[in-house]
Every structure is written in structure tokens, then in C-alpha cells.
C-alpha positions as CSV (number, residue, x, y, z in Angstrom):
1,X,-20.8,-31.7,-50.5
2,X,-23.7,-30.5,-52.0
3,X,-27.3,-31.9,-52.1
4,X,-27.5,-36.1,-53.3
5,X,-23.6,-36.4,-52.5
6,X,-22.5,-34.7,-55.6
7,X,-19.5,-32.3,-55.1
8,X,-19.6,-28.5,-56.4
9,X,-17.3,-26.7,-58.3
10,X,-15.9,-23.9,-57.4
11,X,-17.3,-22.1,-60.3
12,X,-20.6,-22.4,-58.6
13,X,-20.5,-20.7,-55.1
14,X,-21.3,-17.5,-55.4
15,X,-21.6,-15.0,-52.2
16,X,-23.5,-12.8,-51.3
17,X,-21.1,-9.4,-51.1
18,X,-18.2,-9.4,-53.2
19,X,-14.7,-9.5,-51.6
20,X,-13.2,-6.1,-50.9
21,X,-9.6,-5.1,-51.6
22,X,-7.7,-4.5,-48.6
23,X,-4.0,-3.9,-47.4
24,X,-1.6,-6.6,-48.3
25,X,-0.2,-8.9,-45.3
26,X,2.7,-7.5,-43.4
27,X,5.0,-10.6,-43.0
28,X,7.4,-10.2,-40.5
29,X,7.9,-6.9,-38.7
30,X,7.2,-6.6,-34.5
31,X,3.4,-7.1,-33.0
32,X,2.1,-3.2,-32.2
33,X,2.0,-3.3,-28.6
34,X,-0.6,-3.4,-26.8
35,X,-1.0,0.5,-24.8
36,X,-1.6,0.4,-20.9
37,X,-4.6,1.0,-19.3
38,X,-4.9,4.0,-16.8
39,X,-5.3,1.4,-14.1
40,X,-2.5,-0.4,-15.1
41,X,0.0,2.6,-15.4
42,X,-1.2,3.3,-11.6
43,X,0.1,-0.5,-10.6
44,X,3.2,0.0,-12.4
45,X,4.0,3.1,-10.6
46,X,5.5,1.8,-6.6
47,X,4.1,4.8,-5.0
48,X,0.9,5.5,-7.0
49,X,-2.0,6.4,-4.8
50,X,-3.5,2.7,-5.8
51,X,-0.7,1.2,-3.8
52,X,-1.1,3.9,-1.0
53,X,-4.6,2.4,-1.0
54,X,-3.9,-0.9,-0.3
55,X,-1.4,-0.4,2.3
56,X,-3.8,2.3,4.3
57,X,-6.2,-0.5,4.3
58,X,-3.6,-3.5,5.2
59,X,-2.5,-1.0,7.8
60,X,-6.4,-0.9,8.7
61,X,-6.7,-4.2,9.3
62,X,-3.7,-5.0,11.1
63,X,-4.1,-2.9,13.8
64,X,-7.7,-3.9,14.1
65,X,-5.9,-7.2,15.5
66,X,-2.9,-5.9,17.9
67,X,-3.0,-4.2,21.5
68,X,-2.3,-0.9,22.5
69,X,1.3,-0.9,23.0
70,X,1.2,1.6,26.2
71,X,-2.1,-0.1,27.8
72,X,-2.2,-3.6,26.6
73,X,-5.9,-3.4,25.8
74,X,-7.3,-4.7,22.4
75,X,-10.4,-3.6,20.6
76,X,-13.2,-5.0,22.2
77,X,-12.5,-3.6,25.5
78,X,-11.3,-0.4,23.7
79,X,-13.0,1.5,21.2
80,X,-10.4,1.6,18.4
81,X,-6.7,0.3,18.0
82,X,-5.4,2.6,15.4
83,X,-1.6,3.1,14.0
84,X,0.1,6.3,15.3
85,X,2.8,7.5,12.7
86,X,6.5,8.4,14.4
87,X,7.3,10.7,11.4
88,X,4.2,11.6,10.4
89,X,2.2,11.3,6.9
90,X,2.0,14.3,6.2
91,X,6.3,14.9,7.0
92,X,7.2,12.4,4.3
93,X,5.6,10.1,1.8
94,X,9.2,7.9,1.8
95,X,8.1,6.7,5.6
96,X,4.4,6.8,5.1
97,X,3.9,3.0,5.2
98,X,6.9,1.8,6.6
99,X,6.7,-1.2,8.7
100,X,8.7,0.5,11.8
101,X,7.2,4.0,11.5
102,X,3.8,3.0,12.9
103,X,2.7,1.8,16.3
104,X,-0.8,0.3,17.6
105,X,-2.3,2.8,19.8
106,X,-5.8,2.6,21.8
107,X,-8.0,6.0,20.5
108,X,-7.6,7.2,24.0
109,X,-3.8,7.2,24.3
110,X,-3.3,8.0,20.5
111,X,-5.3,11.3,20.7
112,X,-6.6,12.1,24.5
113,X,-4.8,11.0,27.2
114,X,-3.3,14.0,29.7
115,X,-0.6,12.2,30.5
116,X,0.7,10.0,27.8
117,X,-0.8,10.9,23.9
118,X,1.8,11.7,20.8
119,X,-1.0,14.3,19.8
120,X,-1.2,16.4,22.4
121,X,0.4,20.0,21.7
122,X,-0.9,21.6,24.6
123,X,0.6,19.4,27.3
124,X,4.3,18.9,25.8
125,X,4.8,16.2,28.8
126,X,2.7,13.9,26.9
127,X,4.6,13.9,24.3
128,X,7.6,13.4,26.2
129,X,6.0,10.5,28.5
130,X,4.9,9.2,25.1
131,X,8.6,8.9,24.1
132,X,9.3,7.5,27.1
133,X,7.5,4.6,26.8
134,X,8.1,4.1,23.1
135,X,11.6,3.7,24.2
136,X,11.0,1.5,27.5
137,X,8.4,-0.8,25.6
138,X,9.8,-0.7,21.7
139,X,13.3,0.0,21.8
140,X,13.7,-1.3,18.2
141,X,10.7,1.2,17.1
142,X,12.1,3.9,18.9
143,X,16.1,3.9,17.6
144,X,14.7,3.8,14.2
145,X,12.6,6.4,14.4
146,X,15.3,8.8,15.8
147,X,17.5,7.6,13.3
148,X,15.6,8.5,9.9
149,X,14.1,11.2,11.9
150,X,17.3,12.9,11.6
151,X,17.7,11.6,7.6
152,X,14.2,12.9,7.1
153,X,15.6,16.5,8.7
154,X,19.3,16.4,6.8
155,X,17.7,16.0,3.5
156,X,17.9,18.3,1.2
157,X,14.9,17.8,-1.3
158,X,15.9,20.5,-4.0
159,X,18.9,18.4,-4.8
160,X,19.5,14.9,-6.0
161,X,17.3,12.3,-7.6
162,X,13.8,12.4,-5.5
163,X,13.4,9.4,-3.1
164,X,10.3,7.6,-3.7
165,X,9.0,5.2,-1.8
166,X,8.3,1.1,-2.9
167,X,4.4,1.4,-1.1
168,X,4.0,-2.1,-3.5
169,X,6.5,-4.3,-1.6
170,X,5.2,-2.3,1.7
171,X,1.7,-3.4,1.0
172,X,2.8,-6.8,0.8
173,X,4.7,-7.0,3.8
174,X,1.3,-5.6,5.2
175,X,-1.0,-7.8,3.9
176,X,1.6,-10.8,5.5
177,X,1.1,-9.3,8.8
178,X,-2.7,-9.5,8.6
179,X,-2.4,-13.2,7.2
180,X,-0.5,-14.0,10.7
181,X,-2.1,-12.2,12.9
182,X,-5.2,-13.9,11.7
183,X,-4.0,-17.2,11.9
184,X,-2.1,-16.4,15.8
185,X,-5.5,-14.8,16.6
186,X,-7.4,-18.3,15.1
187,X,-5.0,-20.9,17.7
């Protein structure tokens, strides 16, 4: 409406910058898709180092809560609980984060102790009372470990489709850990 109720014609608006040609309307045809984002192409991938992430640090904080399987102590009267790796990190990136590969262990028996530590190569006994106990105290723990220990040894990584591991579903089975041992912890 323009100015005393009166309508305008059309004729009479004028603007400002004159229309400019452009392409015609597609009608039809598929929607261009959207392309990822680097960070999304990480999520997508099951064992990009963004899921590693998460589960080193769901790992983290779920052994922050446990007890030293071979003492029984937990963290205030110790300085750390960490996880000790069966087959370690480093051996294969398919057990890395699995549940049953890693056990809570104080820093002392983990790394120091003379007569029970996974870690120390100068006194082979330790290692062998370190077995010892894993299979007195976790049996579970301790069959698995010898069983993929001798998958992870058969192998042969030259041939065949390359294993790789699902670290997103791992990560969420960690984070569900921490979630309950938060809540038992609470009670």
C-alpha cells in the first residue's frame, strides 16, 4: 500500500540495481552433496587416531577408579593405578584398546617391583610371578591373553585383508565402564 491507502502499480516501483541475468533453475536432478569435514572423515574412520583418543582417555579414567589387581590398594593410598597392556601397544593396534587386554596395576607393581612387575627385563622372575598371579587372580584375563597371544604371533600380516580394529565401539564400552564405576564408587 502506498502513502493515503492508495495501491501502486507495478509500473511504478523501480529498484535501485537492475536485475542480473543468471543460470536458469535446475528442476529435478539430485542435491550436490555436501563434502566431509576433516574432522568428520576422522569419526567415520573406527580406528582413526580420534577414536584412539577417546578410548586412551576412557582408559584413563577408569583405572583412576579400580584397585591394583595384585595388591588391592587404590589410588589414594597409591600413587597411580594405571592399565598394564598383556600384548602390548606397541605389538598390535587390533588389541590396543580391548576390554580384556588391559589390567589395573598400582605404579609400583606395574613398573618397579623386584618381585612381581610385567616390566621388568632384568629380573625375568617378575615377569613370571607376574603371570602367576594374573592367572591365580584373573583367570578370565589370563586365558585370553594366551589365546590371541598366539593369533597375534600366527598372523601373517603380508597376506589377507588387514585387521583393523573397531576403537569406536571400544570407546564406548569404555566410557560405560567409567559411568559404573562412578555410580558403584557414589553408593
Amino acid at each position: 500500500m502506498a502513502k493515503g491507502g492508495m495501491t501502486m502499480k507495478r509500473t511504478e516501483l523501480k529498484r535501485r540495481t537492475p536485475l542480473k541475468a543468471g543460470k536458469p533453475l535446475k528442476s529435478g536432478g539430485k542435491p550436490k552433496r555436501k563434502k566431509k569435514t576433516a574432522l568428520q572423515k576422522r569419526i567415520d574412520k573406527m580406528d582413526s587416531p580420534y577414536w584412539g583418543n577417546k578410548c586412551k582417555a576412557a582408559v584413563t579414567a577408569y583405572f583412576h577408579t579400580q584397585q591394583c589387581f595384585i595388591c588391592g590398594r587404590r589410588e589414594p593410598q597409591v600413587e597411580l593405578i594405571c592399565g598394564h597392556h598383556n600384548i602390548f601397544k606397541s605389538m598390535s593396534r587390533f588389541y590396543r584398546w580391548h576390554p580384556m587386554n588391559i589390567v589395573p596395576m598400582c605404579k609400583q607393581h606395574h613398573l618397579y617391583d623386584e618381585e612381581c612387575s610385567p616390566h621388568r627385563k632384568d629380573l625375568p622372575l617378575t615377569i613370571a610371578s607376574y603371570t602367576m598371579v594374573l592367572k591365580e587372580k584373573l583367570p578370565d584375563y589370563y586365558v585370553w591373553w594366551q589365546v590371541h597371544e598366539v593369533l597375534r604371533k600366527s598372523a601373517r600380516l603380508m597376506e589377507g585383508p588387514k585387521q583393523r580394529p573397531d576403537w569406536r565401539y571400544q570407546s564406548t564400552i569404555w566410557r560405560q565402564r567409567v559411568a559404573d564405576a562412578k555410580i558403584i564408587r557414589q553408593e
